[in-house]
NUMI-194973 format. One record per residue (C-alpha): residue in three letters; z, y, x. Coordinates in steps of 0.5 Angstrom, whole numbers, plus 2048, in hexadecimal, padded with zeros to 3 digits. Example, Ala and Ser with C-alpha at 12.3 -4.5 7.8 and 13.67 -1.06 7.14 Angstrom:
2
ALA8107F7819SER80E7FE81B
***
This chain:
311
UNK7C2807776UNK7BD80A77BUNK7C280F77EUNK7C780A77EUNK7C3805783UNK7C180B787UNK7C980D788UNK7CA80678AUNK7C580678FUNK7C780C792UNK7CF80A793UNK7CC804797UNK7CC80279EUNK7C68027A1UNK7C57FD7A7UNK7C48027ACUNK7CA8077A9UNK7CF8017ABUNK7CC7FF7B2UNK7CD8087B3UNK7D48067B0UNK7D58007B5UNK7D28037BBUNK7D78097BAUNK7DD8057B8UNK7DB8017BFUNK7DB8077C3UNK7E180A7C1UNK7E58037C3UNK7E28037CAUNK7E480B7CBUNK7EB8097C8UNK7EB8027CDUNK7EA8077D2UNK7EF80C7D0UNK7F48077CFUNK7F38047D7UNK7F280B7DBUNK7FA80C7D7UNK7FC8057D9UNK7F98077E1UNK7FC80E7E0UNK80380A7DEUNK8028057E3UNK80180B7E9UNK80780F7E7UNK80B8097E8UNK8088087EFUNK80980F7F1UNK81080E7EFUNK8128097F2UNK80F80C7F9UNK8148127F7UNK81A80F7F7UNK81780A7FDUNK817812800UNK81D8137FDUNK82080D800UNK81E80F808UNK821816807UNK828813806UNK82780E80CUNK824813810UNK82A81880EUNK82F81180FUNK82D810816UNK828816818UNK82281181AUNK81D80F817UNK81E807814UNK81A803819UNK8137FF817UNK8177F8818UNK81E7F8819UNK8237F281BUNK8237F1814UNK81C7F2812UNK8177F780FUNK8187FF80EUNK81A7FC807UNK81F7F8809UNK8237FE80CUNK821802806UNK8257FE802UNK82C801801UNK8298087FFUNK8258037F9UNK82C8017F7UNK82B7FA7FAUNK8317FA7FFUNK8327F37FDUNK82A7F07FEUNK82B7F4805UNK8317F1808UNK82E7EA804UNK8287EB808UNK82C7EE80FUNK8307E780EUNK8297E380FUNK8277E7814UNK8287E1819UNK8247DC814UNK81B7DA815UNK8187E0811UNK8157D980DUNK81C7D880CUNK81F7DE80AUNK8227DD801UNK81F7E6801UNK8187E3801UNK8197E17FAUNK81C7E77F7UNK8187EC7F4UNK8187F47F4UNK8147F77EFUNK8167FE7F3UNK8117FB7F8UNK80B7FA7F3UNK8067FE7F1UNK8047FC7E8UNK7FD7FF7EBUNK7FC7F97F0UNK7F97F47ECUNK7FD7EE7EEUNK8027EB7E8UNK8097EE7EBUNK80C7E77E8UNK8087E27ECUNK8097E37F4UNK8047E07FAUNK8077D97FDUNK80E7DA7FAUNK80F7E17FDUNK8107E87FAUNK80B7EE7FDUNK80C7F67FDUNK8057FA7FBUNK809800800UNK809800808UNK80B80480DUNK807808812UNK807807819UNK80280C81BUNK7FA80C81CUNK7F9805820UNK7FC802826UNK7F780382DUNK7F880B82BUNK7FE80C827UNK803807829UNK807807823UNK80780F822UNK80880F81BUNK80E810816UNK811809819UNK81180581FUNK8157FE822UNK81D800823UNK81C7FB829UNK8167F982CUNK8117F4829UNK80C7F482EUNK80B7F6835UNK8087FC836UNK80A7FE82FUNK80E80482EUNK81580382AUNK81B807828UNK81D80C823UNK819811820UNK81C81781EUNK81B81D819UNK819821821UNK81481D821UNK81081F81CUNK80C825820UNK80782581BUNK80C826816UNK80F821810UNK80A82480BUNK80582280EUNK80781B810UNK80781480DUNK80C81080BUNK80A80A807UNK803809803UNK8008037FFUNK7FE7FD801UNK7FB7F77FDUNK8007F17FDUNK7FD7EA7FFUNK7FC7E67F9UNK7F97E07FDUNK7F27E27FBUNK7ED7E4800UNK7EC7EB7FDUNK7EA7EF803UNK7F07F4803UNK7F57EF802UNK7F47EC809UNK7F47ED80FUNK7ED7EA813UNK7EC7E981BUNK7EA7EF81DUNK7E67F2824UNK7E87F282AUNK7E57FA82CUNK7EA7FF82EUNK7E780582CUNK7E8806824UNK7E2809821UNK7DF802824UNK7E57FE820UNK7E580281AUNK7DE80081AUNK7DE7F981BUNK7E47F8818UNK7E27FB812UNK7DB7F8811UNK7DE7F1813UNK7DB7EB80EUNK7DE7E880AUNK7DD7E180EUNK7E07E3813UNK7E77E0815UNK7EE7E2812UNK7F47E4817UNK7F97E5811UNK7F87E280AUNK7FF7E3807UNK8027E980BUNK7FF7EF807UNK8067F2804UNK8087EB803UNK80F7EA805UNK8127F0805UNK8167EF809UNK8127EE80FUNK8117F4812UNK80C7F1818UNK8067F5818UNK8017F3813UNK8077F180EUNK80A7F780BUNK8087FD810UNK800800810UNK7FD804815UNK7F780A815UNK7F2807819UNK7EE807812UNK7ED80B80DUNK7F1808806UNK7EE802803UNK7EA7FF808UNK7EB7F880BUNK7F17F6810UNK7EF7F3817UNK7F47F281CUNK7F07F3824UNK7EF7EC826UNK7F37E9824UNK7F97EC825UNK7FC7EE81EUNK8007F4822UNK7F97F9824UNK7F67F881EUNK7F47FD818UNK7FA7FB813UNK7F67FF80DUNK7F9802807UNK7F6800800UNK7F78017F8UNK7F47FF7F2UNK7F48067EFUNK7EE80A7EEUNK7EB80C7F5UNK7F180D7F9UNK7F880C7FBUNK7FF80F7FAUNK802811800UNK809813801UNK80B818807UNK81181980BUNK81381E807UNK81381A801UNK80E81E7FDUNK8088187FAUNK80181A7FBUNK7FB8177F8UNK7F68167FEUNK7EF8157FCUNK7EB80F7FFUNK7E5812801UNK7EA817806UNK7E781880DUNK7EA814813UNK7EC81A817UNK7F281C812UNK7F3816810UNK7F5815818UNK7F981A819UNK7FC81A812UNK7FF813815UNK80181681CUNK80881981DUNK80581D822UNK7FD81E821UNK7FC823827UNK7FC81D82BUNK7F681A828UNK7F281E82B
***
């Protein structure tokens, strides 16, 4: 009998041995929790490196097409737009090309949802859109900023947008630094119509040195006024500066400001919400991910067709 009750007492639990039990259980969840998002972030940045490849792709065959880069804001709008028909939208294109006489606010396009546009990463549920209009998380690059570059990116305006601005088609020629060493497109956080300090764009400073905007700009409180609450990414469509295209004035996610007020000179800045960095695409249509911590120099000339001329 004694033996017997000392074998029952040995098979038991003790109250310690179940909270050991409990805490491992605990932890091997949390580990598997944390597995399962880093493999869902892993998908989700698959997916936006996809899309920026067939975006690639798309250019390509354009610039095959025509032998000129698509311009920043064509007659019909965005980058995006004139990228259409090489992403099997020839019908949305001439959709939209036939609204081109129409109010940006009135265009029926605004309405439509690309989802080769959206990276899964942003945050942002792709089936809600921001005041009835649909937002892209990929912009094309103008170049490094507008007092020293004057749109010495991988695209520019066809036509003239504003005096002084240089405009015309940028050829493959152009590229002195080489197509592999130039960005194309890169993220951008899409407005959602919250404040979140890389969603918009915010009153930038007026000073004409970049070190001194970057600095200013970068370091701008959050009181301080808005300049475009709406227009990061968002329509698509829009191919005005600030809207769908970013420049490299400052380095990837960091805030947006335009230069005293005038949404054309400011610093249109890329952005994502992966981890510590951005997915750039480069004119040659290779994708690389460029960490956010990158010094502001390579990120210059990396924006610029023809970096010699920063110096």
């Amino acid at each position: 009998m004694k033996g017997q009750l000392n074998s029952s007492v040995r098979r038991a639990f003790t109250l310690i041995e179940l909270i050991v039990t409990i805490t491992i259980i605990a932890l091997l969840l949390a580990l598997l929790l944390v597995g399962v998002q880093a493999a869902r972030e892993a998908a989700r940045s698959y997916t936006c490196f996809s899309n920026l490849r067939q975006i690639g792709l798309a250019i390509a065959n354009y610039e095959s097409q025509y032998s000129m880069m698509p311009p920043a804001m064509g007659v019909a709008g965005s980058v995006h737009v004139g990228l259409l028909p090489y992403l099997e939208q020839p019908e949305l294109y001439r959709r939209i090309v036939a609204e081109s006489s129409k109010s940006m606010e009135e265009r029926d396009a605004l309405s439509i949802r690309m989802s080769i546009f959206e990276c899964p990463s942003d945050g942002v549920d792709s089936a809600l859109s921001h005041q009835d209009m649909y937002g892209a998380n990929y912009a094309s690059s103008t170049g490094t900023w507008y007092l020293s570059g004057n749109f010495d990116g991988a695209f520019r305006m066809l036509h003239e947008f504003n005096s002084g601005a240089l405009f015309g088609p940028v050829r493959i020629g152009d590229f002195t630094d080489g197509t592999s060493q130039t960005a194309s497109f890169s993220e951008i956080l899409r407005s959602d119509g919250s404040l979140d300090r890389l969603r918009v764009v915010w009153l930038g400073p007026s000073h004409t040195n970049l070190d001194d905007f970057r600095e200013a700009c970068v370091s701008s409180a959050a009181s301080d006024s808005l300049s475009c609450e709406s227009c990061r990414g968002t329509p698509w469509v829009n191919g005005t500066p600030g809207y769908t295209t970013y420049n490299h004035a400052i380095t990837p996610n960091n805030p947006s400001c335009n230069r005293n007020g005038f949404t054309i000179e400011g610093a249109s800045t890329a952005s994502s919400s992966h981890n510590s960095g951005i997915h750039v695409l480069y004119v040659d249509g290779h994708v690389q991910f460029v960490a956010e911590t990158i010094d502001v120099e390579p990120w210059l000339q990396m924006g610029s067709r023809d970096s010699e001329s920063l110096r």
